[in-house]
C-alpha positions in Angstrom: 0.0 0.0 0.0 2.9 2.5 0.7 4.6 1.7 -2.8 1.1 2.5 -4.1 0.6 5.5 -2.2 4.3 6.9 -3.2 3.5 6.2 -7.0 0.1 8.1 -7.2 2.1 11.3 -5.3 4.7 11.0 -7.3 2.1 10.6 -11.0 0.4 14.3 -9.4 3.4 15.9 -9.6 3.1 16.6 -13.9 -0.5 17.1 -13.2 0.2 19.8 -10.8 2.8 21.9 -13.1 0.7 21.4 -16.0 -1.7 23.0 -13.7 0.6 25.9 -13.3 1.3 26.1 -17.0 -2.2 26.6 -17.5 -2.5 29.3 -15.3 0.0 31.4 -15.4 -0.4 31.1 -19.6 -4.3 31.9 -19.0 -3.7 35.0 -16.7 -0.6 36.3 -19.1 -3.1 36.0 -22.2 -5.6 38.7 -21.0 -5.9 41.6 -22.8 -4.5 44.6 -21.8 -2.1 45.7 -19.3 -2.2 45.0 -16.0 -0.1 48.1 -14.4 -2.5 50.0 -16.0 -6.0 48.9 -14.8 -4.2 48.8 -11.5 -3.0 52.3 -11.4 -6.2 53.7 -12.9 -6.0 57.1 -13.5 -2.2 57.4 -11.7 -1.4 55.3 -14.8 1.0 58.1 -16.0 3.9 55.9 -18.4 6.5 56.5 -15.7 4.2 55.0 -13.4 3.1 52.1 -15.5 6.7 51.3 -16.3 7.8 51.1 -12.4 4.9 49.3 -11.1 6.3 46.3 -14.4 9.5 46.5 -12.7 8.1 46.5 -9.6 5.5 43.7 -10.4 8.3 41.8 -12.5 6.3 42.5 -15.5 9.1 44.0 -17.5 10.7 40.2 -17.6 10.0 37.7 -20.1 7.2 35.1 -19.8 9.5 32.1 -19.4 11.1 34.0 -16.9 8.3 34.8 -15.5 6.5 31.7 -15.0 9.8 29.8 -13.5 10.1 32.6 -10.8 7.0 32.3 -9.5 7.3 28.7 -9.8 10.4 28.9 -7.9 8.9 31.0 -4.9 6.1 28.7 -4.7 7.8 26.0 -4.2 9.7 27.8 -1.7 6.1 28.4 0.1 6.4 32.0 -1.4 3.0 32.7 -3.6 3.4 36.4 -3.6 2.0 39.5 -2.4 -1.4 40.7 -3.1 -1.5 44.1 -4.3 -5.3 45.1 -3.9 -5.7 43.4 -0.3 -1.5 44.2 0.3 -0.7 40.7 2.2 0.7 37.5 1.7 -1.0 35.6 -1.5 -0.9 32.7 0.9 -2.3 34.0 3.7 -5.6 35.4 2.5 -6.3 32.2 0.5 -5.9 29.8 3.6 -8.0 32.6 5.5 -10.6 31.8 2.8 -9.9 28.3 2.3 -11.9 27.6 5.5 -15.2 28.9 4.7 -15.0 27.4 1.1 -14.1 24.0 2.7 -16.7 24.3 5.3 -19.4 25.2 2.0 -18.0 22.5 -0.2 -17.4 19.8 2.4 -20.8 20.1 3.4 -22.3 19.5 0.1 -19.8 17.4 -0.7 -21.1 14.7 1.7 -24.7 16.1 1.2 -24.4 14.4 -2.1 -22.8 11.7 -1.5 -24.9 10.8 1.7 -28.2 11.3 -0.4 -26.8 10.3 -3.9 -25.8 6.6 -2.7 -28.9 6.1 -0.8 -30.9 7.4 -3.1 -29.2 4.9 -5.7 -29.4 1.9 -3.6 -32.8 2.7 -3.0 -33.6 2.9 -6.8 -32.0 -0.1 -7.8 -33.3 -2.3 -5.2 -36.9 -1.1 -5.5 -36.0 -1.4 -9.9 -39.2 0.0 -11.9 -41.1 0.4 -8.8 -42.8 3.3 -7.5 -39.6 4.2 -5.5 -37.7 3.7 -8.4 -39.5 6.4 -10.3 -40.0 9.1 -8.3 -35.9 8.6 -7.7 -35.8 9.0 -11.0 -37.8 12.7 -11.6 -36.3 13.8 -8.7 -32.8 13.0 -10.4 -33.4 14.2 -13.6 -35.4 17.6 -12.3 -32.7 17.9 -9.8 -29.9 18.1 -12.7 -31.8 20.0 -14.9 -31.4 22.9 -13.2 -28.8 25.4 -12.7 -27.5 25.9 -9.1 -27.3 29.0 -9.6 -30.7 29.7 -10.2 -31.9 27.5 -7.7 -29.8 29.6 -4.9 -31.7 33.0 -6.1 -34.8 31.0 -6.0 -34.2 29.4 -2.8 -33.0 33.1 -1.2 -36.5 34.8 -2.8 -39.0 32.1 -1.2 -37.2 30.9 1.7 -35.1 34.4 2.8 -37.2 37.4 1.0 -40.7 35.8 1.6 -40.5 33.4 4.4 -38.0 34.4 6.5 -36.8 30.9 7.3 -33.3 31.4 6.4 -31.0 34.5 6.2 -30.2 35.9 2.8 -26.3 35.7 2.6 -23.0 35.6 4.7 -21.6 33.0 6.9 -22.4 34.7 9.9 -24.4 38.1 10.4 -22.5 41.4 10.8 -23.9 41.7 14.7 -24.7 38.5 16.7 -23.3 35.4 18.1 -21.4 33.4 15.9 -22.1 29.7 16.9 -23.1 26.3 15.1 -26.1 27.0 15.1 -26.1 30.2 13.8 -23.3 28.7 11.1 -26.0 25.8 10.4 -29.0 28.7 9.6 -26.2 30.9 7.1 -25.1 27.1 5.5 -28.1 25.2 4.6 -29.5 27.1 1.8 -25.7 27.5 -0.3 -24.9 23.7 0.6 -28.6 22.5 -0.9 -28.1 24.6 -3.8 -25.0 23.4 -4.3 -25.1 19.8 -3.7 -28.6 19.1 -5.9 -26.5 18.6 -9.1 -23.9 16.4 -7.9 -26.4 14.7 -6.2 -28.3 14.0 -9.1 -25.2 12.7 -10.7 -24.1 10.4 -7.6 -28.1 8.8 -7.4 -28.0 8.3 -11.3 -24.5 6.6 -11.4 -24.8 4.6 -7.8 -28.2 3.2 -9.7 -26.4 1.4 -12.7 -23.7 0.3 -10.1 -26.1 -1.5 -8.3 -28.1 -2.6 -10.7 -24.7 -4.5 -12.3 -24.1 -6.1 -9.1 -27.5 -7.3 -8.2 -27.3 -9.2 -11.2 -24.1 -11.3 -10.3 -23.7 -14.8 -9.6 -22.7 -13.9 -5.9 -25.8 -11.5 -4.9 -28.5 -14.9 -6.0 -26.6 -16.9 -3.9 -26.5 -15.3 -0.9 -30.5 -14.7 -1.4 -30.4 -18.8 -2.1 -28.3 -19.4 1.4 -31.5 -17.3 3.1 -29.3 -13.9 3.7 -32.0 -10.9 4.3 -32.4 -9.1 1.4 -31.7 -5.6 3.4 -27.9 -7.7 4.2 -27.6 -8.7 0.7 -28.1 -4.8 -0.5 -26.7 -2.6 1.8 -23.7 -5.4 3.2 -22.9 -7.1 0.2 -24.3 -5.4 -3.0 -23.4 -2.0 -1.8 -19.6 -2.9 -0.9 -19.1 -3.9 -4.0 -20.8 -1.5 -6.0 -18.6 1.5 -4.2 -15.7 0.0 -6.0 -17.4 2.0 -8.8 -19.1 4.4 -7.2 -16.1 5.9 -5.4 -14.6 7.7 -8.7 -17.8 9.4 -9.2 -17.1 11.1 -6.1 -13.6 12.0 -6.7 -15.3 13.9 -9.8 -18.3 15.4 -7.5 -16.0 16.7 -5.5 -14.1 18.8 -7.9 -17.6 19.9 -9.3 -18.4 21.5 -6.0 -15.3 23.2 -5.2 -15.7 24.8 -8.9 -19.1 25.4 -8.1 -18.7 26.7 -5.4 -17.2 30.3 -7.3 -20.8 31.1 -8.3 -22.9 29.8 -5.1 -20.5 32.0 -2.9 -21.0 35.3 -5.5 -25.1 34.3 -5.2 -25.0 33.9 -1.5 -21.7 36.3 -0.6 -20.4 33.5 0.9 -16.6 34.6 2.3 -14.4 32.0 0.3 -11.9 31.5 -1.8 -14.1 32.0 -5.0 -15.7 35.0 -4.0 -11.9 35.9 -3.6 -11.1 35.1 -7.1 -13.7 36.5 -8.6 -12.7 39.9 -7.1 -9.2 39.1 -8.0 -10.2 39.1 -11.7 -11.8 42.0 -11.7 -9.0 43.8 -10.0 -6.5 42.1 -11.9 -4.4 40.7 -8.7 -2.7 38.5 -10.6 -0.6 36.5 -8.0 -3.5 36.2 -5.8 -5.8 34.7 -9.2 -2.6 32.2 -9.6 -2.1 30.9 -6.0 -5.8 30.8 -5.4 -6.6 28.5 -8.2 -3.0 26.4 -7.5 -4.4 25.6 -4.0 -7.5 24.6 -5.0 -6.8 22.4 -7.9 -3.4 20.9 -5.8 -6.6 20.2 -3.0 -8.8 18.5 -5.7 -5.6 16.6 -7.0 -5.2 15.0 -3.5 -8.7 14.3 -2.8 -8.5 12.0 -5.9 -5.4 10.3 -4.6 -7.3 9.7 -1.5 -10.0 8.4 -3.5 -8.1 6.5 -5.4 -6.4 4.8 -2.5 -9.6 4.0 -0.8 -10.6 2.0 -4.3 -7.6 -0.4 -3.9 -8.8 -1.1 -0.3 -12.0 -2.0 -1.6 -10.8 -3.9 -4.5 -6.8 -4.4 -4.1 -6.5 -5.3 -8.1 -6.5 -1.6 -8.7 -3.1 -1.3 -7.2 -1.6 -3.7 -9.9 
């Protein structure tokens, strides 16, 4: 298991500087120049030409690219400009409330999504079965987006169930439960699409498995047929059901950009977002190089709990 551990970390190593690559090629590609729409109207040419020197933007793009590379990997991400601290700083600062929005739809989905699977595929064609089924496909049909703003006009603007936006209000007490009342509304709306995906894909799974050799007998040796599903049948569909959630999971920390603009939710893609607009370059770069290293090693850690389950993997 180490050797296999060892290998993956050392196979996400060319993912993770092609991931750079990307980046830093994406953010030198936009138009226009970035001294300038940060200086504004200081942007006078002497002005433009010392905050390139000062920014390192006089230098080549090669060069460029293995500089910051270099101070990355000395833990050095930069200084932010617009927010004038530590690249790194701010994004672990935002990091938390992203992780504590994506996490918890992150295991919304997958909670939901495999029982709702199981569910389906032992009750196949029944009535269970198809509601499962337009609940899925209406779930995945629309945009979270759209569902947060509806969500915030019936259950914040008209009913007053739930506040509007934030992680925690601006004068008040900032426990779990107050956390729980500011979460549940972002987390639904971001968690209905994966969910729909997880439900969908745990379905087929289970419906391969019921069908095998093993799953009859154990019915035939008198095993309950909740044991056969949810202790054997399910075990052996999660062998196929766990990549789905390495995916999921890098569909809510993505989606998480736009649920966190909808609800002003304090993470890391509200933080890009602004980041863009104010052309803060090195904060853009580290942000999205944290996040996509975090999705990178979720998958290893996915991937790793596959070969427990089914220890061919690892050949």
């Amino acid at each position: 298991m180490g050797r296999y551990i060892l290998k993956r970390l050392v196979s996400a190593v060319p993912v993770l500087l092609g991931i750079t690559v990307i980046v830093f090629a994406i953010m030198a590609m936009i138009p226009g120049d970035p001294a300038t729409a940060i200086l504004g109207s200081y942007a006078t040419p002497e002005n433009v030409e010392k905050l390139n020197r000062d920014l390192g933007l006089d230098k080549p793009a090669v060069q460029r690219y293995f500089i910051w590379l270099w101070n990355m990997v000395q833990g050095d991400f930069g200084r932010s400009f617009s927010l004038n601290r530590p690249v790194l700083e701010e994004v672990l600062d935002r990091f938390g409330a992203t992780l504590v929005l994506a996490g918890t739809s992150f295991v919304l989905c997958s909670v939901i999504g495999v029982a709702a699977g199981v569910v389906s595929a032992a009750r196949q064609y029944g009535l269970a079965d198809k509601a499962i089924t337009f609940a899925v496909l209406l779930g995945i049909s629309i945009p979270s987006f759209f569902l947060g703003m509806m969500m915030i006009l019936i259950f914040a603007v008209q009913l007053r169930w739930f506040p509007a936006s934030g992680m925690w209000p601006i004068y008040g007490d900032r426990t779990l439960p107050v956390l729980v009342t500011h979460l549940t509304m972002p987390a639904l709306a971001l968690a209905v699409v994966a969910t729909g995906v997880v439900a969908r894909l745990s379905r087929s799974a289970m419906l391969e498995v019921l069908r095998q050799d093993y799953i009859r007998t154990a019915r035939a040796k008198g095993v309950p047929e909740r044991g056969v599903i949810w202790r054997h049948a399910l075990r052996a569909a999660m062998v196929s059901i766990l990549p789905v959630l390495g995916i999921q999971a890098g569909f809510v920390l993505s989606g998480a950009v736009y649920i966190e603009m909808v609800f002003q939710w304090p993470g890391v893609g509200r933080m890009l977002v602004d980041a863009i607009l104010k052309r803060d370059i090195l904060l853009v770069q580290g942000g999205v190089v944290l996040v996509a290293a975090c999705y990178v090693m979720f998958n290893i850690v996915v991937d790793v709990a596959q070969s427990l389950l089914d220890p061919r993997i690892k050949t």
